[in-house]
C-alpha positions in Angstrom: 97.7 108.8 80.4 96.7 106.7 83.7 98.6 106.7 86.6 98.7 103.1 86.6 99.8 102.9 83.2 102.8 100.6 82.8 104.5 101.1 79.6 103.2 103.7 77.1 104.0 103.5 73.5 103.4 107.0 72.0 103.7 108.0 68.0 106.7 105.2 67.5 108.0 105.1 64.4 111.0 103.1 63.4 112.6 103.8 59.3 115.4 102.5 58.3 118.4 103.9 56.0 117.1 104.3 52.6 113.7 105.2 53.9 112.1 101.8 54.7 109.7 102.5 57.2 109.2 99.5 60.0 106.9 100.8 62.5 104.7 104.1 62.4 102.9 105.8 64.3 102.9 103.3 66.8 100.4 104.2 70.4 99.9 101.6 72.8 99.5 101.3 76.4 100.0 98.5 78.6 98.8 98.2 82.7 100.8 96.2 85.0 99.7 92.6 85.0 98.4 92.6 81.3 99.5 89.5 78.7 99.8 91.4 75.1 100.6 90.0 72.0 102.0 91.7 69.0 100.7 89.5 65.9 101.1 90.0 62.3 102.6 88.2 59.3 106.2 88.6 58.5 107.6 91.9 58.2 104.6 94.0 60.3 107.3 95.7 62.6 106.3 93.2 65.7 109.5 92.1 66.2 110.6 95.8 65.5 108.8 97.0 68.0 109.4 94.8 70.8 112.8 95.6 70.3 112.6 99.1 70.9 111.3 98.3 74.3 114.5 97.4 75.7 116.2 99.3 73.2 118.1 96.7 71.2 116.8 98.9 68.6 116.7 102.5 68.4 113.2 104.3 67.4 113.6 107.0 65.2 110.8 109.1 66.5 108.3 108.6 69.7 108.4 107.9 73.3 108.7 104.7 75.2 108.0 105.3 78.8 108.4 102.1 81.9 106.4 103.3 84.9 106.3 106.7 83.6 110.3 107.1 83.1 111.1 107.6 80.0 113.6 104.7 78.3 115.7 106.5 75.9 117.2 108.6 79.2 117.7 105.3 80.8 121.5 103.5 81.0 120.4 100.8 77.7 122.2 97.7 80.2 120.8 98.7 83.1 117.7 99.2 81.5 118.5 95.3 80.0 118.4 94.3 83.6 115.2 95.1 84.6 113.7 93.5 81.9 113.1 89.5 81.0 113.8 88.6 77.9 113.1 85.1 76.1 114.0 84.5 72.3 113.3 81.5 70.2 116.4 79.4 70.4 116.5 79.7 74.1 119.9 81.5 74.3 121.2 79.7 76.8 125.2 79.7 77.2 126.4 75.9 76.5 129.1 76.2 78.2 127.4 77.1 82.1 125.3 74.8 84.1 121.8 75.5 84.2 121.9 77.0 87.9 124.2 79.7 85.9 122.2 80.1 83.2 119.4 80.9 85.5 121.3 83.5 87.9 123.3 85.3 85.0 120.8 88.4 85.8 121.2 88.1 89.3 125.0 87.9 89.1 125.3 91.2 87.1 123.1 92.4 89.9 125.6 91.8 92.7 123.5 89.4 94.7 125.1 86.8 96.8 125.9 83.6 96.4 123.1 82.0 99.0 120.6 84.6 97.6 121.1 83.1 93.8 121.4 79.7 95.0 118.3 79.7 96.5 116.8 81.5 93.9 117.6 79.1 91.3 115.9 76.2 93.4 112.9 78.5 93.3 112.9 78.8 89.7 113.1 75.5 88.9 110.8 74.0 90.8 108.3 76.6 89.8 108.8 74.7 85.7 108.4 71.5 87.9 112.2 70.1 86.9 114.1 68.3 89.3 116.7 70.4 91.4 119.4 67.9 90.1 118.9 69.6 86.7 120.9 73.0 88.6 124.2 71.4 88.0 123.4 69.6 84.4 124.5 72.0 81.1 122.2 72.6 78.5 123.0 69.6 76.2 122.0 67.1 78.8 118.1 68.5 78.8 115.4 67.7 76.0 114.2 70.9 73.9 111.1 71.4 76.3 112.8 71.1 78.9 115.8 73.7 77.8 113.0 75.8 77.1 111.8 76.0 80.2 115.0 77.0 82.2 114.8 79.7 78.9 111.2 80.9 80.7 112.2 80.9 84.2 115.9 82.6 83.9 113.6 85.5 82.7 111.8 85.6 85.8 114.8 84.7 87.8 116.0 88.6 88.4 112.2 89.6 89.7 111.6 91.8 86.9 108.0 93.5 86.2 108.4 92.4 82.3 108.7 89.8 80.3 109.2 90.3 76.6 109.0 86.7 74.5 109.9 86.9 71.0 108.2 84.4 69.0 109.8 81.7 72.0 107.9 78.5 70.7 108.1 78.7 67.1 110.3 75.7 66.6 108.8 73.5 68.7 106.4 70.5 68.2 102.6 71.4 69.1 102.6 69.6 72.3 105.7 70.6 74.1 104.6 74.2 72.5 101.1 73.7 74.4 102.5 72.5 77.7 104.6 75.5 77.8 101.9 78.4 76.4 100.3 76.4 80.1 103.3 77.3 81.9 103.9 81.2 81.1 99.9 82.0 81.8 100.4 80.3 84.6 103.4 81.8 85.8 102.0 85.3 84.4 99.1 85.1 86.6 100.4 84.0 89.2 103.5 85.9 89.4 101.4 88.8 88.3 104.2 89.6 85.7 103.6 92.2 82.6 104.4 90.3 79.6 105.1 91.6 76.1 104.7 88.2 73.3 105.4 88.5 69.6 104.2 85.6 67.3 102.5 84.6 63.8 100.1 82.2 65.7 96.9 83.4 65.8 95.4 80.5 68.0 98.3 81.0 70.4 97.7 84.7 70.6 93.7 84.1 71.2 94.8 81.4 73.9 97.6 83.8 76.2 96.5 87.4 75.1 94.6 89.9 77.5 94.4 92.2 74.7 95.7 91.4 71.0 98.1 94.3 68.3 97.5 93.0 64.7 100.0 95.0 62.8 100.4 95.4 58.9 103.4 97.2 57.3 104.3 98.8 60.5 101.0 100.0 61.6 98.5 98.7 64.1 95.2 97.5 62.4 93.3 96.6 65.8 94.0 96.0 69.1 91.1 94.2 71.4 90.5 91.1 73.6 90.9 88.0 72.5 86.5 87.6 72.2 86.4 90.7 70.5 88.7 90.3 67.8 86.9 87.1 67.1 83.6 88.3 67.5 84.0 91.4 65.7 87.7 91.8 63.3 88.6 95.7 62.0 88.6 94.4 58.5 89.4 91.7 56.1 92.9 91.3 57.0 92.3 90.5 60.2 89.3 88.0 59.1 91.7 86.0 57.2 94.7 86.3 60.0 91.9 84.5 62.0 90.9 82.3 59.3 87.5 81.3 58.1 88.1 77.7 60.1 88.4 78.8 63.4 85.4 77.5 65.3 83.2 80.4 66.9 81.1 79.8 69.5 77.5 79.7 68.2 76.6 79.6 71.5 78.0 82.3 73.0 76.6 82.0 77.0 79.3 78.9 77.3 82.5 80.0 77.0 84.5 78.9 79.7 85.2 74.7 80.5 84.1 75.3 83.8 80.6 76.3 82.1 80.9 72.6 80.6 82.6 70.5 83.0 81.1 67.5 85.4 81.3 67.8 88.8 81.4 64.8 90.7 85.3 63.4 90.0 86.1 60.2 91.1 89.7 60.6 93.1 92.2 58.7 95.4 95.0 60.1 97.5 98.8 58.5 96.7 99.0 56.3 100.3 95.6 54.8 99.6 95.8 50.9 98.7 95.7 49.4 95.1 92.8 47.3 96.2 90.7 50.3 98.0 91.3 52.1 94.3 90.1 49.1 92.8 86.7 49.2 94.8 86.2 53.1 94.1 86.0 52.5 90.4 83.9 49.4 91.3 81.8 50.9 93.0 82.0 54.3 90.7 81.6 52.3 87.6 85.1 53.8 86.0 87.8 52.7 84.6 90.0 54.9 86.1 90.7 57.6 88.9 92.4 60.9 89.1 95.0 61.3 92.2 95.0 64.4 94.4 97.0 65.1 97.6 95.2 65.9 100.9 95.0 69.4 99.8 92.6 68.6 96.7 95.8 69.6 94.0 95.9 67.1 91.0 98.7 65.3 91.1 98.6 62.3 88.5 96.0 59.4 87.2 95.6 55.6 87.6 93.7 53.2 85.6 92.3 49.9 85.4 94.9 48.4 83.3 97.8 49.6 86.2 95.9 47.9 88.8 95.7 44.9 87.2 99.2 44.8 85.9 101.0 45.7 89.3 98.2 44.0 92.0 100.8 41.8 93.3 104.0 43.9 92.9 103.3 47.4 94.6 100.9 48.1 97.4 99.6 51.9 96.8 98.2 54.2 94.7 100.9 56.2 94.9 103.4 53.2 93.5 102.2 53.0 89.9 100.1 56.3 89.3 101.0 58.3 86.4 102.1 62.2 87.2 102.4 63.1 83.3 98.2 64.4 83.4 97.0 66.2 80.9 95.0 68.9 82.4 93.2 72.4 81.3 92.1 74.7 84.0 88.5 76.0 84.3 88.4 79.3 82.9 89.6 78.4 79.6 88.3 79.4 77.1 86.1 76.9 75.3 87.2 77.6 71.7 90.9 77.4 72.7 90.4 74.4 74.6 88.0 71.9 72.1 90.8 71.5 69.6 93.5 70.7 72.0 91.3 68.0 74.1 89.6 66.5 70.4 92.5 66.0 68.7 94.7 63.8 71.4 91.7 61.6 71.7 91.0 62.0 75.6 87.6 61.0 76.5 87.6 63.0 79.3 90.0 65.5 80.4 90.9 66.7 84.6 89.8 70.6 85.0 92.1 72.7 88.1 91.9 75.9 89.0 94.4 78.9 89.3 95.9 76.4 92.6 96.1 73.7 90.3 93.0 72.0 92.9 90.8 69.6 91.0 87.7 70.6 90.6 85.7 68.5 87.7 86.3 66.8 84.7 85.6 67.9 80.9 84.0 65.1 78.6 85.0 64.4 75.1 81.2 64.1 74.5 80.2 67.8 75.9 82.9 68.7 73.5 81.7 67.2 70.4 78.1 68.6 71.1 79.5 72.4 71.3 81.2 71.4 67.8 78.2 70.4 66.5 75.9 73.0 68.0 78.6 75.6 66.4 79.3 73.8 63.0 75.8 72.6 62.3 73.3 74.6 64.8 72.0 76.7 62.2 71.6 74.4 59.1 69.5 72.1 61.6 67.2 75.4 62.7 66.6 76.2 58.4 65.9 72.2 57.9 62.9 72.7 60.9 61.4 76.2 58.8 61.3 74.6 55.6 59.7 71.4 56.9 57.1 73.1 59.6 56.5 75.7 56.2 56.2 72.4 53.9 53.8 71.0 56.2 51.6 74.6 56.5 53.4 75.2 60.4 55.9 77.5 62.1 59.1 76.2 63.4 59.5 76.5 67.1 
């Protein structure tokens, strides 16, 4: 084992009275900092197995150690403690405000109040919610938004790792998107270890550093994200990918910022209506991204907003829209074409890990990887059989 090993997994079985066997022979190891995901279909011991990590459930047989220590000599709450811990229905107690909800950790830890108050201010501006939102309950936030508080109260302790347990199942595919975005992001920039159990293969291939499939209890492969695609342990995991999934044909692009344009037409917030209206003039747009001084994206204006609020508001700043759709630069392309195609965007801002803008992806580059990938290789055998029709060589 590593030094820097994180948390080892070593021969973990789980069974069950009457001899139902739920993991076995589980080895994995994890280094600080890494995004896993357990995947399999219902009833591969993922759950199961995350579960042992904080010891909700008991293993049967094997070790589980955290920074070398092993668990099972560990006090199970304390244990509890150090550890995040975000389910699918949120879990969050009705009955508190949301500034509770998010210190309940750092209560059972004995800090003060100041220390949780100013931690809870911290947490929620890091899901981008107002700090009004502390002193709401539950029942007076939207799904996405409950879901959120659900993310950060797992941070809010400081803990090392994060275990998610299938956490955006119910939700609808773009409020489940917008928060895959926030968890990497907070992940990476938090540099938090994070444990995350789902069915959803295209999720798994967007947040994973490495990918478990499991079967019956057993691991059947565990690789990156572009090596599962590229090369899957056998025909279970070709059909847990599924047949559909678009692989890059070309596989020296893979990233948006491989892809994306350059030179992006932006305003600041205080600039004038009219001084927008003369950059996409003189740009030849029909709208402009909106960045503060620093370069961080920060919302968009179009046409149609100038024109509708020219005599009513004065700046940029007045009628821009902060709701942005955005991906950041080193996504990967395959995770990224389905989610830009199918909302319709014809172009889409690209930021970096500081959220700074730095290009623009086009709907257009897009649709040429998609064909490239989907039809690359029937339009190379149409060229041999004509050049060999016509007595040539394709080139």
């Amino acid at each position: 084992m590593q030094e820097s090993t994180f948390l080892t997994m070593s021969h973990l079985n789980k069974t069950y009275s009457g001899g139902k066997v739920a993991v076995d022979d589980f080895n994995l190891e994890i280094q600080k900092g890494e995004f896993v995901c357990f995947i399999g279909t219902s009833g591969s011991g993922k759950t199961t197995t995350m579960r042992m990590i904080n010891r909700m459930l008991q293993q049967t047989s094997g070790t589980i150690k955290l920074n070398g220590k092993d668990i099972s000599e560990m006090d199970p709450v304390q244990l509890r403690r150090k550890i995040g811990y975000v389910i699918q229905n949120i879990g969050l107690m009705p009955h508190m405000t949301i500034r509770q909800n998010i210190t309940i950790v750092p209560r059972l830890l004995k800090w003060s109040q100041e220390k949780m108050d100013e931690r809870a201010k911290e947490m929620i501006k890091l899901v981008e919610l107002p700090e009004e939102f502390l002193d709401r309950y539950p029942s007076e936030l939207s799904g996405g938004q409950q879901q959120r508080i659900g993310v950060v109260r797992a941070l809010a302790a400081d803990q090392d790792l994060i275990l998610m347990d299938e956490p955006y199942g119910a939700l609808d595919p773009i409020t489940r998107e917008s928060l895959q975005d926030l968890i990497k992001d907070l992940q990476m920039r938090l540099g938090k270890t994070v444990v995350f159990v789902t069915h959803d293969m295209d999720e798994a291939l967007t947040l994973a550093t490495r990918i478990v499939v499991m079967d019956a209890g057993k691991i059947i492969q565990i690789a990156t994200p572009d090596e599962i695609l590229r090369h899957p342990a056998n025909e279970f995991v070709e059909n847990l990918i599924g047949k559909d999934r678009l692989i890059q044909a070309r596989p020296s692009i893979t990233t948006v910022g491989q892809v994306m344009l350059k030179n992006v037409a932006s305003i600041t917030p205080d600039k004038l209506l009219k001084e927008a209206l003369k950059m996409m003039h003189d740009r030849r747009v029909d709208s402009l991204l909106v960045t503060d001084e620093g370069g961080s994206l920060k919302g968009y204006l179009d046409i149609e907003d100038i024109d509708y609020n020219f005599k009513t508001a004065t700046s940029v700043g007045d009628v821009m829209h902060s709701d942005v759709f955005y991906v950041s630069s080193d996504s990967l392309i395959r995770d990224t074409v389905e989610r830009i195609l199918k909302r319709g965007f014809k172009n889409v801002p690209v930021v970096d890990r500081d959220k700074h803008l730095v290009g623009i992806v086009t709907r257009a580059a897009l649709v040429d990887i998609v064909y490239d990938a989907l039809w690359g290789e029937d339009d190379k055998a149409d060229e041999s059989e004509v050049a060999q029709a016509q007595g040539g060589e394709a080139k």
